[in-house]
N, C-alpha and C positions, 0 to 999 in steps of 0.2 A: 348757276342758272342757265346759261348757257349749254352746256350739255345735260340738261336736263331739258330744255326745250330742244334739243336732235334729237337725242333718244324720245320725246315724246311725237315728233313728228314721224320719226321713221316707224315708230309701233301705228301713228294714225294714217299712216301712208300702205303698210303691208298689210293691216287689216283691213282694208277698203279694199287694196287689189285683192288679196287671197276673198273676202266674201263677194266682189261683182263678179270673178272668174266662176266661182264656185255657183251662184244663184243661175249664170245665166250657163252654165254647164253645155246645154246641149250646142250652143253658140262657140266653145271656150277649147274644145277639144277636135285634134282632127285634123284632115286636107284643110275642107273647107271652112277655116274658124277664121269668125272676127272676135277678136277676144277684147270685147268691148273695155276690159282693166286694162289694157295696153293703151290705152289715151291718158293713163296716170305718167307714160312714161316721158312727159314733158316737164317734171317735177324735175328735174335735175337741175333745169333752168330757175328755178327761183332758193336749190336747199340743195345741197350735199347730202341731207341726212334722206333726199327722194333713193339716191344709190343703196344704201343694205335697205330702207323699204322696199323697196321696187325687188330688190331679190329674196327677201324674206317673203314677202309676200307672193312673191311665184313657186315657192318652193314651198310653201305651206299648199295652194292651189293644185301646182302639179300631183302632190302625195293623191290628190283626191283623182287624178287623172287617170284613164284607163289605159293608159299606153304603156304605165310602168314606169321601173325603177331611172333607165333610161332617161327618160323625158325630167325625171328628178333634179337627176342629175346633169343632162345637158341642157334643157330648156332652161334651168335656171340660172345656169353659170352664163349663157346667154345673154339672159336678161341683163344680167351684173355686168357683163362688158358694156351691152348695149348702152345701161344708165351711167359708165363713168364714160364713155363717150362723148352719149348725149352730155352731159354735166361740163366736159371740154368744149363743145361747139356752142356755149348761151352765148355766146359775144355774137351769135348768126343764128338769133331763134329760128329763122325758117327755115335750118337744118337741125336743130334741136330732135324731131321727130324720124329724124332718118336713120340712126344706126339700127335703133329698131326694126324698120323695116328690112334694110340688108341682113341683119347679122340671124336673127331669125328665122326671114326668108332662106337662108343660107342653108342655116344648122337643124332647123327643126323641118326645111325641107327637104335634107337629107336623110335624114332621120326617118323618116319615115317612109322613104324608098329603103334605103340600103339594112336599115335594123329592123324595122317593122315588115319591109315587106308591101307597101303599097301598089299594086299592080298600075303604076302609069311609070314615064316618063319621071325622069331626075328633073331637069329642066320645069316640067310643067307639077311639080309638088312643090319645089322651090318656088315658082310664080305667083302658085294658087296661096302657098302660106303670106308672101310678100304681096299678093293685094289683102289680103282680108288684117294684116300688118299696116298694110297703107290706107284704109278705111279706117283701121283704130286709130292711127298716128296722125293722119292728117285731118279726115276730113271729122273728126272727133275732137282728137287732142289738138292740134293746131288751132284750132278754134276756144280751148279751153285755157292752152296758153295765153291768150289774149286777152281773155278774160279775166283769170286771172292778174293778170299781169299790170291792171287797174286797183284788184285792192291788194297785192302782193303784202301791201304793207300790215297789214289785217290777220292776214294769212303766215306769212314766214317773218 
């Protein structure tokens, strides 16, 4: 029973991220993206099984992504550090939301200076992805962990 209720969470988890990334597309892709699915990634804090959601479900998103094979494969392996991170820091929910925004900030701000080719600043790609990171994380997901976090019992 037991892992059948992970396995059914983590398919209800990477199918919510891969369909709100994908719906809100023009949001989800890019410099300037708040990728309103990234507020899922406070799910660590209530399931372990929020970890392969959270990256299954980027990686199903990403394929839809126009940046490419790239973004596949690093955006999502991203995501996966970011959610067994997050996952380590729930003893300090209001660090929960943060690796995301670093590691992200980081890799997918890179990424698109140094592979893609974006004509700005390394510094100011990495910033620009790490606030619209920090809008999903915090001022989204931080709120939703809380929320949460009332009927968790319901929930996970």
């Amino acid at each position: 029973m037991k892992k059948t209720n992970y396995l059914l969470q983590a398919a209800i988890i990477a199918a919510i991220y891969a369909a709100l990334t994908i719906f809100l597309a023009p949001f989800s892709y890019g410099v300037a993206q708040i990728r309103a699915s990234e507020a899922l990634t406070v799910l660590p804090f209530f399931t372990p099984a929020a970890i392969p959601g959270l990256f299954i479900g980027c990686l199903i998103a990403n394929i839809m992504s126009p940046v490419g094979i790239l973004d596949i494969v690093i955006g999502s392996l991203s995501t996966l550090v970011a959610a067994v991170l997050s996952y380590y820091l729930r003893h300090k929910p209001i660090l929960v939301p943060l690796p995301p925004v670093i590691i992200n900030g980081i890799t997918v701000g890179w990424m698109l200076v140094a592979i893609y080719g974006v004509p700005m600043p390394l510094w100011t790609s990495m910033a620009s992805v790490a606030l619209g990171q920090f809008i999903a994380c915090y001022v989204i997901g931080y709120p939703l962990l809380r929320y949460l976090r009332k009927y968790a019992h319901v929930f996970f």
